[in-house]
C-alpha positions as CSV (number, residue, x, y, z in Angstrom):
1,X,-86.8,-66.1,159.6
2,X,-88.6,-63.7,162.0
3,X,-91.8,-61.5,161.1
4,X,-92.2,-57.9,162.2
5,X,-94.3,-55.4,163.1
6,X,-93.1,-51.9,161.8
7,X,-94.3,-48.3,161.0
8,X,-92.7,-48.7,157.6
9,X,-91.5,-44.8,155.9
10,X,-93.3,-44.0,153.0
11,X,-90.3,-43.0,150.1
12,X,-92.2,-42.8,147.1
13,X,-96.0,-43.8,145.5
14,X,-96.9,-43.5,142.2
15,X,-99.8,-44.4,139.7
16,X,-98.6,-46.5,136.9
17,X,-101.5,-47.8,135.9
18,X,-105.2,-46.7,135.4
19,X,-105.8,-48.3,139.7
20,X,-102.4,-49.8,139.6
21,X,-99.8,-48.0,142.2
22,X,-96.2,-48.7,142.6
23,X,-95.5,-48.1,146.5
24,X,-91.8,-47.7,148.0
25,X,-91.4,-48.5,152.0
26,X,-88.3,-48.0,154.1
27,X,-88.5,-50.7,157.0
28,X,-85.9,-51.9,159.5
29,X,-85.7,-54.9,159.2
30,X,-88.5,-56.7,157.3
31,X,-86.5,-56.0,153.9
32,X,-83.8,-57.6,155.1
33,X,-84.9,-61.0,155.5
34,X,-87.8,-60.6,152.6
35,X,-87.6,-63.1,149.7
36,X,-89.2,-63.3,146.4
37,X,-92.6,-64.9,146.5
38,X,-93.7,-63.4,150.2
39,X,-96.3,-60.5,151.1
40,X,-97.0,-57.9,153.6
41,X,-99.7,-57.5,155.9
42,X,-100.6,-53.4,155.6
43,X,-102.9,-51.9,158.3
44,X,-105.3,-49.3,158.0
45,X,-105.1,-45.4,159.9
46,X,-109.1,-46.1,159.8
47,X,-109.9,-48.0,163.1
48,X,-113.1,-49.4,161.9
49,X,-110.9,-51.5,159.0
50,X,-109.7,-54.3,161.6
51,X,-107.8,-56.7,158.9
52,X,-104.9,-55.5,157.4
53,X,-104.7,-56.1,153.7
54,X,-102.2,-58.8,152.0
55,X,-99.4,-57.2,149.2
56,X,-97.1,-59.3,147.6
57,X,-93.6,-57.9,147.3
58,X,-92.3,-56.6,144.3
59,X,-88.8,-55.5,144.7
60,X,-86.4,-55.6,147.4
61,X,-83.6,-53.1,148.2
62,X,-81.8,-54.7,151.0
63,X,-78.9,-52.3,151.2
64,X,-81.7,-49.4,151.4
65,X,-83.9,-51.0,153.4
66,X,-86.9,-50.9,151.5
67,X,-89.1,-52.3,149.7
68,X,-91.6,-52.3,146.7
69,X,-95.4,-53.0,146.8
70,X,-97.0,-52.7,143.5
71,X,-101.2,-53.5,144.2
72,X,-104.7,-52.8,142.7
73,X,-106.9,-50.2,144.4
74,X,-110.0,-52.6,144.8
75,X,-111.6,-51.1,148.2
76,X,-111.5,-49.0,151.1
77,X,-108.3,-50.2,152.1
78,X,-106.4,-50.0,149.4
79,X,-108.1,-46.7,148.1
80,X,-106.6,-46.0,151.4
81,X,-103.2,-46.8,150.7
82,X,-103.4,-45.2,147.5
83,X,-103.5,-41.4,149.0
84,X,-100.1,-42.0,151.0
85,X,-97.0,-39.6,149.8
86,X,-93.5,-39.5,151.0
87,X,-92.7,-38.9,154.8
88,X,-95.7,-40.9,155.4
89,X,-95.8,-43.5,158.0
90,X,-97.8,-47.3,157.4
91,X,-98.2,-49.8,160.0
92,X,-96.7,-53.0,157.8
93,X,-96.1,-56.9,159.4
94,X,-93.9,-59.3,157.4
95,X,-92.5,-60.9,155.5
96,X,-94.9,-63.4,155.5
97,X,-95.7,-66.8,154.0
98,X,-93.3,-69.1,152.0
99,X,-91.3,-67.6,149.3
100,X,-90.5,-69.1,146.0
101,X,-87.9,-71.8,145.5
102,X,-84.5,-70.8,143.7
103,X,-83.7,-73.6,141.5
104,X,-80.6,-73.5,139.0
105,X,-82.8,-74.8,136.0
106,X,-84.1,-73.1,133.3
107,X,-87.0,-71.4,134.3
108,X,-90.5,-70.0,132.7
109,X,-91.6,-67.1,134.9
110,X,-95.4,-66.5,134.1
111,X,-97.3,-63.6,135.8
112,X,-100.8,-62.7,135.4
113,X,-103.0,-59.8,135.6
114,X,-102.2,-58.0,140.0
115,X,-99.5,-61.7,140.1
116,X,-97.4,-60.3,137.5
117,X,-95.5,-58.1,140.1
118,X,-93.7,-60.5,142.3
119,X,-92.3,-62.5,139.2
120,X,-89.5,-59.3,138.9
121,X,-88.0,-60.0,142.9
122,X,-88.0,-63.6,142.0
123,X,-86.3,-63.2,138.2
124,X,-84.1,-61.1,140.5
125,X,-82.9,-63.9,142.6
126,X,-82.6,-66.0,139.9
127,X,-79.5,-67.6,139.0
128,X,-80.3,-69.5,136.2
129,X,-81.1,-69.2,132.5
130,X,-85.3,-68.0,132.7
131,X,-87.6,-66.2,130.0
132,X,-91.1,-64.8,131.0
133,X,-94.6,-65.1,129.5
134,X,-96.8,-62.2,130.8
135,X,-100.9,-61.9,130.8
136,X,-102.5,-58.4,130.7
137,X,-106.4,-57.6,129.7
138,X,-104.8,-54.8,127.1
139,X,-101.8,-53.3,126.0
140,X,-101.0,-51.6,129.1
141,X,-98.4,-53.5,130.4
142,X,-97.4,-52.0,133.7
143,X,-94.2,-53.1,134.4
144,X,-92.7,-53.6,131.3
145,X,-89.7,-52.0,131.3
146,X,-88.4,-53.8,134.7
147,X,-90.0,-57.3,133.2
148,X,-87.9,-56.7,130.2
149,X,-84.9,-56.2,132.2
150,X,-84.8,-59.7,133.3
151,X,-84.9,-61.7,130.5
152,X,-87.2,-62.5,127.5
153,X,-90.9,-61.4,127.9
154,X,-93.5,-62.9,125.6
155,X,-97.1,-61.1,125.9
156,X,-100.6,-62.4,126.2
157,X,-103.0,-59.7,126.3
158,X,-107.2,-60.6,126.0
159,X,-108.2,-58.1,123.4
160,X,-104.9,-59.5,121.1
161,X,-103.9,-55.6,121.1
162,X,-100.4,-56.9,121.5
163,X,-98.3,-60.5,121.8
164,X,-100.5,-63.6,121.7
165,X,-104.5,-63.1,121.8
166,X,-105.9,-64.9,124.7
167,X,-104.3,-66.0,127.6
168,X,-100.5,-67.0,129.2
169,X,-100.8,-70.3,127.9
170,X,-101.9,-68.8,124.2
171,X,-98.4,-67.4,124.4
172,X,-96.8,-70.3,125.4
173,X,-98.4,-71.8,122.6
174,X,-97.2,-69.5,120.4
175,X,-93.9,-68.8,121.5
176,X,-93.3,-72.0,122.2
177,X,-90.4,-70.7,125.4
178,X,-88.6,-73.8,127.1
179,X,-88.2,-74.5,130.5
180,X,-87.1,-77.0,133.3
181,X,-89.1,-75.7,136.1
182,X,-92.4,-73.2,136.4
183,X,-93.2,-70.3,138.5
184,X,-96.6,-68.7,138.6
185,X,-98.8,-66.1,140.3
186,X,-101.9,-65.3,138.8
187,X,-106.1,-65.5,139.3
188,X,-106.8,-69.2,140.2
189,X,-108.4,-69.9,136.6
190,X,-104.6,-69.0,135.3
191,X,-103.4,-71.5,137.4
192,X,-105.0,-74.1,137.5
193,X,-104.2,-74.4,133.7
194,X,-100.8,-73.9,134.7
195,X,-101.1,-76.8,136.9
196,X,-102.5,-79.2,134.1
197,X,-99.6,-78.0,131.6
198,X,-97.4,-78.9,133.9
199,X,-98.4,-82.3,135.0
200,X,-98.9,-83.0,131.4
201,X,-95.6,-82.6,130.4
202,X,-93.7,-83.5,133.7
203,X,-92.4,-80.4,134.0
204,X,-92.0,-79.0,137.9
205,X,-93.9,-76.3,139.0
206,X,-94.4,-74.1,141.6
207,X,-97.7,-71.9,142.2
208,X,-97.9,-68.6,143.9
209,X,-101.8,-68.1,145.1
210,X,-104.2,-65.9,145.1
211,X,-106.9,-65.9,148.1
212,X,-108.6,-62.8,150.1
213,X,-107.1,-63.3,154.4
214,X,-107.6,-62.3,157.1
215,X,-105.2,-62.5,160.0
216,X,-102.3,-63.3,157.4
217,X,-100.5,-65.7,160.1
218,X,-102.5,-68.9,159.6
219,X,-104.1,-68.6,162.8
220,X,-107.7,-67.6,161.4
221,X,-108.2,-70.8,158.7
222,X,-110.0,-67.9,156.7
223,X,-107.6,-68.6,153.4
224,X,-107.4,-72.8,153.1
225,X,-107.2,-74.2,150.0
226,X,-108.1,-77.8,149.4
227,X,-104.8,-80.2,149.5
228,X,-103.6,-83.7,148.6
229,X,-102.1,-84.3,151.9
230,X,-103.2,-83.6,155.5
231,X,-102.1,-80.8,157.0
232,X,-100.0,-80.7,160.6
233,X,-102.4,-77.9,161.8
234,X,-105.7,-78.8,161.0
235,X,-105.6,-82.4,159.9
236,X,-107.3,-82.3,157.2
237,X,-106.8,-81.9,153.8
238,X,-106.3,-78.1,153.9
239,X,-103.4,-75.7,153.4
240,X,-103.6,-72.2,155.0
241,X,-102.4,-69.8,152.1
242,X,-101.1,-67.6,154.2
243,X,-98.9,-69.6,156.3
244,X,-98.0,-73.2,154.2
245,X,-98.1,-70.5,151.1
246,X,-98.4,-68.2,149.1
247,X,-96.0,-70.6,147.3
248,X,-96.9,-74.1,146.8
249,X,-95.9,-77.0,144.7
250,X,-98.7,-77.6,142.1
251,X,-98.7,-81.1,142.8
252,X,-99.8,-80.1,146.7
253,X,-102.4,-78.3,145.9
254,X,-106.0,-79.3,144.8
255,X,-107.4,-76.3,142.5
256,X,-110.6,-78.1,141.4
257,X,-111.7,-78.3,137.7
């Protein structure tokens, strides 16, 4: 699987959340060989902003060509980003990283807070039986609709305004969905809990991480998380999340205490 470099068409951007935006691109060929579980690297018009900023992918349209980014303004960059309108052009690179797994056993999607968007391409690919368990702050759930679309959804929210008070694993608690095999994308306090509940209860798992890069190839080491092996680049006990990831095994990973 290749990466590109493109000046991605701009189809449609919306606000569906108070600093949340849904963002359509039309590529050539990245969103043909995208999977569920990759990001793209998105470049700046403002020469001073060097990095480009890393988007997970939400939705993919392969017979269209395009491709759904839904992200949190939470700088410049993004700000940025947010202003674009249809007929705009944006400098994209990807797909990038490893994508999630697609195992034929039941399967617990769980999605927190900005990592709830790339569980709906990956309960897309599915093939299997799967619910989802869902965290938001409040009881604006962006995404809902598509979410529910793909299978169960039990809620967590923090404030208890809706579904289970507390967190995703308050839910799980109380709803009590069963499962063969995890998937999660979240804040790194979401899953590392994930990560004990797992190993708990022998149940496999796979994380999607969260981390701020830089170069988004692995060539920068600016995104390593600690590991349980050596890795083949650096050999020590690092994992570039851009490059070995987003998507890891929980067992791989070291996500402290």
């Amino acid at each position: 699987m290749g990466k590109y470099k493109e000046n991605a068409r701009v189809l449609d951007q919306m606000e569906i959340s108070p600093g949340i935006f849904s963002l359509w691109i039309q590529t050539e060929q990245i969103a043909e060989e995208a999977r569920a579980g990759q990001f793209l690297s998105l470049y700046s018009a403002d020469e001073s902003r060097l990095l480009p900023r890393p988007i997970s992918i939400c939705t993919i349209d392969r017979e269209k060509k395009a491709l759904r980014l839904v992200y949190r303004v939470a700088g410049a960059g993004t700000r940025e980003f947010s202003g674009l309108k249809a007929g705009d052009t944006l400098e994209v690179m990807g797909p990038l990283g490893n994508g999630f797994p697609l195992l034929k056993k039941k399967a617990l999607l769980i999605g927190g807070g900005i990592g709830i968007p790339p569980m709906i391409e990956l309960a897309r690919e599915l093939e299997c039986e799967k619910s989802l368990v869902m965290g938001y702050r409040t009881d604006i759930r962006f995404l809902k609709e598509e979410l529910e679309e793909q299978g169960p959804v039990y809620y967590a929210t923090e404030d208890g305004s809706f579904g289970a008070k507390g967190t995703v694993l308050d839910a799980m608690e109380k709803y009590k969905p069963e499962a063969e095999v995890l998937y999660a994308c979240g804040p790194t306090p979401m899953l590392r809990a994930i990560q004990s509940y797992a190993r708990e209860r022998g149940i496999e798992c796979y994380l999607s991480l969260e981390e701020r890069m830089a170069c988004g190839i692995g060539a920068c080491l600016a995104c390593v998380c600690k590991s349980q092996e050596e890795d083949s680049h650096t050999h020590v006990k690092n994992k570039r999340i851009c490059r070995e990831g987003p998507v890891f095994r929980a067992e791989e990973v070291d996500l402290g205490s």
